[in-house]
Structure formats: structure tokens, C-alpha cells
N, C-alpha and C positions, 0 to 999 in steps of 0.2 A: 504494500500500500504506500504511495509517494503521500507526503507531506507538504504540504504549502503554507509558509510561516516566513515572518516579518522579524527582526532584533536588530541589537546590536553589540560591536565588537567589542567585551571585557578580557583583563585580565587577572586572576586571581592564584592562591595555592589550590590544586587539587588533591585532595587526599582521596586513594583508594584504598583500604584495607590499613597496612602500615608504613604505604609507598607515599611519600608524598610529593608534589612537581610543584614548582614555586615559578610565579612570571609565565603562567601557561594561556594562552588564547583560547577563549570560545567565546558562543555566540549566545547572551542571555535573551530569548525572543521574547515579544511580548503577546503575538499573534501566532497563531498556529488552525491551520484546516485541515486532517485530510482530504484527499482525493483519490478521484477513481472508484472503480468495482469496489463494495464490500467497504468505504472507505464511512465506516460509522463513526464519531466521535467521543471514543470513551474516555479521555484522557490523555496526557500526554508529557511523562516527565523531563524526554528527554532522549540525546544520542551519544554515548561513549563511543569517540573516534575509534575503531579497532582495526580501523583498516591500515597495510602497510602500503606503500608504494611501490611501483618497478624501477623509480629515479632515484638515487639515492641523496638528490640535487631536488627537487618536484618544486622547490620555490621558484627555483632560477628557468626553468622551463613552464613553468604556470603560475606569472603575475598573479598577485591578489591572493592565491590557494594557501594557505596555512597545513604547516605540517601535521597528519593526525595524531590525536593524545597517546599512541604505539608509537609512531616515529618518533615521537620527540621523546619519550621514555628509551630508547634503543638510541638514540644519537647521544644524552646525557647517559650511556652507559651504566644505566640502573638495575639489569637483568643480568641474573647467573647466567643465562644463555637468554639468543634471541629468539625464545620459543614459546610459545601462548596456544593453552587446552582450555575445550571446554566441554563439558559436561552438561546437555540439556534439560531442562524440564522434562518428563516423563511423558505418559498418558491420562494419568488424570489430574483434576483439580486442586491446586497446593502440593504440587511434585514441584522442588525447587530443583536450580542447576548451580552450575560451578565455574567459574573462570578463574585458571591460574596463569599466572605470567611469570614466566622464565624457567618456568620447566613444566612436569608435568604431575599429577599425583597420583602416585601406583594404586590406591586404595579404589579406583572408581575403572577400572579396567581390567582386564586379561585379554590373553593369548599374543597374537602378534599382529604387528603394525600393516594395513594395506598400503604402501607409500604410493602418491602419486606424483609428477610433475607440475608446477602450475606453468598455464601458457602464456609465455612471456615473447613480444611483438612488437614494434613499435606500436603498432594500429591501437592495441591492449593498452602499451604505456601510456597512449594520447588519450583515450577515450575514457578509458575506465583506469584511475589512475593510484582509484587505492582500494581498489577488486583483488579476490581470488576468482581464478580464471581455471576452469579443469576442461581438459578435453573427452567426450562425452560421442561411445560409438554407437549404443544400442541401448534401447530400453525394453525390458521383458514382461509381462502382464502374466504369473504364474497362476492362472487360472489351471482347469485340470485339462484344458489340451492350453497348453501355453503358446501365448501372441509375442511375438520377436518384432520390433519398429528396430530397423538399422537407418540408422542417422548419420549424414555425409556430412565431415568435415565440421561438427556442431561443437559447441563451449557452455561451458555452464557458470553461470556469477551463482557463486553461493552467497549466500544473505540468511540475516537471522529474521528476519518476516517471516509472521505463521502460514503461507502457501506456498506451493513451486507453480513454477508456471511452466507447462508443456505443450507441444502443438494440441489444437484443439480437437482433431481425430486421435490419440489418445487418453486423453481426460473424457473425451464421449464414451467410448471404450471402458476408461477403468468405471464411471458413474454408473453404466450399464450395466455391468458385467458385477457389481456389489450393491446392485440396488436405490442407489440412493436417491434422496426424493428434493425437491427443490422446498431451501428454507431462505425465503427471503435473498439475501447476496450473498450464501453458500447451499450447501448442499449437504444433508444429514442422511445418517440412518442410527437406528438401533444400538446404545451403547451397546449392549449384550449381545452383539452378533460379529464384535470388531476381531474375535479371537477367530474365528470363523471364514474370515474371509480372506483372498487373496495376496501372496507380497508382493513385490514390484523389484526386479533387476536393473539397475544400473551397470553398466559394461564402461568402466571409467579409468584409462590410461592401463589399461589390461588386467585390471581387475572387476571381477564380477561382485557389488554391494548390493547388499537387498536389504529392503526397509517391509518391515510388516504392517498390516492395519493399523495395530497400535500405534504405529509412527505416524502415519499420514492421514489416521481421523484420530483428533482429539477433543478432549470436552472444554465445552466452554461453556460460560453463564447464559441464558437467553435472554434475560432480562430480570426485572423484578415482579416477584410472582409466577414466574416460566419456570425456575428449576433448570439443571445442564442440560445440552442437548448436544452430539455427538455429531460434528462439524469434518469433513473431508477438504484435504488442505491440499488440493489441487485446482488448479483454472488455467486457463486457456490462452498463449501468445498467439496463436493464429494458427493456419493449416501449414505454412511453409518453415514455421521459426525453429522446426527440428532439420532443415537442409540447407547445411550451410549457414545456420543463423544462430541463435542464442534459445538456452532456457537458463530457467532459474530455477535456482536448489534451495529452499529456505528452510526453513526448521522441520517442514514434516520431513525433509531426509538428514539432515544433520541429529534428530534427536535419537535417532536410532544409535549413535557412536557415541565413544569419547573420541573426539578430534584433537588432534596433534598438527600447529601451524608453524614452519622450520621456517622462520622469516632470512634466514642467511642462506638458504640452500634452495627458498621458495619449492619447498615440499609441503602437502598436504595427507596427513596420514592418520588412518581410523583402525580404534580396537573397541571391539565388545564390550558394552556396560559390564560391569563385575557381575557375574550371575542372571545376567539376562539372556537365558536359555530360548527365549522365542524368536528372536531372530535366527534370519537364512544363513547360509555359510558363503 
């Protein structure tokens, strides 16, 4: 969901946890709208810069752009290492998550790491300039005769936004194929049927990742007086934007991992929640 919001440019100490950056920029707004699909207004406290750069310079090649609150932690050499995990929210209501910086914390993982490359371009450096960028061959619908979408030449911007966005003859496909019924500007079914239903393959720099129901419908409030209501965290870039073009990976697939971001080696690498036996292999 894009944001559309009004501020202006302070500086103050930021403290996170017992880190704290002194003389750091951001933008105090005073205005803020969503927009777009699904773009309701529940609030809005705010965005922790997490994103790194491909420029190790991003001032001096984009006037005005201020380095994000990771760059400038990584430039002031504040990190045991330049490496940042995270730990998502779960599947239900009041599942918290985890962000660690400068390494990683063994207590919320097992097994071993799927490393990917991120795709690194000029065109990537220009455009998207403090993106993770994955390159992205095939998506799988493991239904019980399973649907294989081979995607030419496609990138994935991962983002912590609660939806992915995939061509729109896919999303028609998985909403079908799991029933789900139109709720307002998403689309629900059945908490009690999420164990039940299909995962979904990613073929992602030669590894195959799968996210299960649990990952990609989650609960959320309807309102007051509604009670939760079990939300499917996919929608639709268009019929072409899987050839040749972009998806987005937001939190219904990152919540499935702990992720591992190697900001010096720009690696991207995912292990198993500790004990979470429901995911694919």
C-alpha cells in the first residue's frame, strides 16, 4: 500500500533498543493518506529506513536522497557485522516479530541457510535504490495436480507490506483454487480451513521456497464489532508483470522464514522458524 504524506526535515538522537545515532535525519510529517487498492486508514506511526543501497556514495548520485537509518548505522561502523534478520509476525493475532542488527539470533531458526544473490544493475541502482532485488524463475500452485507459471527474466522487490503482488492470472488461480470469497478490498476464507489448503513455490536464484497458507492468509481485525477475519495476502500487478517485469514479495512470503540480509556480500538468505514443522522443504 503507497502512502501519500506531507512533513518536514528534522534532526534528532534515534535510539533503537541500546543503539543509539545522534544528528540523524528524518522526516517528522504532519499529513499522511494512504492510497491505492485496500488503502484503509488505520493509522500510521511511521517508516524505519531498512533499506540498504547499491551506491555506497547514493548522496552524491541522488541530490536531495538522504542516506537510510541502515546506511548510516553501517557507515558510522556500529555493527559487529553488516548483517540484519528478521523474524516475522506469525499467523495469528498478537504473534510478534524480531529485528536484529549485526548479526543474527540462533534461538529463532534451524537447519541451513537458502543463500540467494541480490540483482544488482545499474537500471536497479537508478531506480530502486535502497531495494532488495531477487531474481525470480517460476512460481508453483501445489495444489494436488500442481500449476508450474515459468516467468522470463522477472525480479522480485521484497517489502514488509502485508501483500505480494503477482500477475493477475495467478492470484485468479490461487483465489480459485482455495476458495476465497471477496471481502471488501481483500479477499477471505475460513480461518479453520488455512491448515488445509495449498502452499505456493517460489523457484528463487535456484532454490525452491514455499510458503504455506498460514503464511499468505492471515488474521486480521474487521472492525469493531466484526471479530478477525482470515485475509489472503495476494493481488494482482497485471497479466504481463510476471515476463520480464517485477513482482513483489511482502510479508505473506517473508513471514514464513527467518531472513538473513549480508549487506556487504548483498546476499539474501532464509532458515526455518525454530520448530515450525508446517512448512515445505
Amino acid at each position: 500500500m503507497n502512502v501519500e504524506y506531507e512533513g518536514y526535515i528534522s534532526h534528532d538522537t534515534i535510539r533503537l533498543g541500546s543503539l543509539a545515532t545522534n544528528s540523524l535525519p528524518f522526516m517528522a510529517y504532519y499529513y499522511t493518506r494512504p492510497i491505492g487498492r485496500g488503502g484503509i486508514k488505520r493509522g500510521f506511526d511511521g517508516i524505519l529506513g531498512l533499506g540498504s543501497s547499491y551506491d555506497d556514495d547514493i548522496t552524491k548520485h541522488h541530490p536531495g536522497v538522504f542516506s537510510s537509518y541502515l546506511d548510516t548505522l553501517k557507515a558510522r561502523k556500529l555493527f559487529d557485522a553488516n548483517v540484519m534478520a528478521f523474524k516475522f509476525p506469525q499467523h495469528r493475532l498478537g504473534d510478534v516479530g524480531e529485528l536484529t542488527l549485526g548479526g543474527t539470533n540462533p534461538d529463532l531458526y534451524e537447519g541451513s541457510f537458502k543463500t540467494v544473490q541480490m540483482a544488482q544493475n545499474a537500471e536497479i541502482a537508478r531506480n530502486f535504490p535502497f531495494s532488495y532485488i531477487l531474481p525470480v524463475a517460476s512460481i508453483t500452485l501445489n495444489k494436488s495436480y500442481p500449476i508450474k507459471y515459468v516467468l522470463r527474466g522477472s525480479n522480485a522487490l521484497l517489502s514488509s507490506i502485508p501483500r505480494s503482488y503477482l500477475p493477475s492470472y495467478i492470484v485468479h488461480d490461487i483465489l480459485n483454487t482455495i476458495g476465497a470469497k471477496e471481502h471488501g478490498a481483500w479477499h477471505s476464507v475460513p480461518c479453520d480451513r488455512r491448515s488445509e489448503l495449498p502452499g505456493i513455490t517460489f523457484e528463487i536464484g535456484g532454490h525452491e521456497i514455499t510458503i504455506s497458507a498460514l503464511d499468505y492468509i492471515f488474521e486480521m481485525e474487521a472492525g469493531e464489532g466484526m471479530g478477525k477475519v482470515c485475509v489472503v495476502g495476494f493481488d494482482s500487478l497485471g497479466e504481463d508483470s510476471g515476463n520480464n517485469g517485477w513482482l513483489i514479495l511482502g510479508s505473506t512470503f517473508l513471514r514464513g522464514w527467518y531472513t538473513r540480509f549480508d549487506l556487504d556480500k548483498r546476499e539474501i538468505g532464509c532458515k526455518y522458524h525454530l520448530k515450525e514443522t508446517w512448512h515445505g522443504s
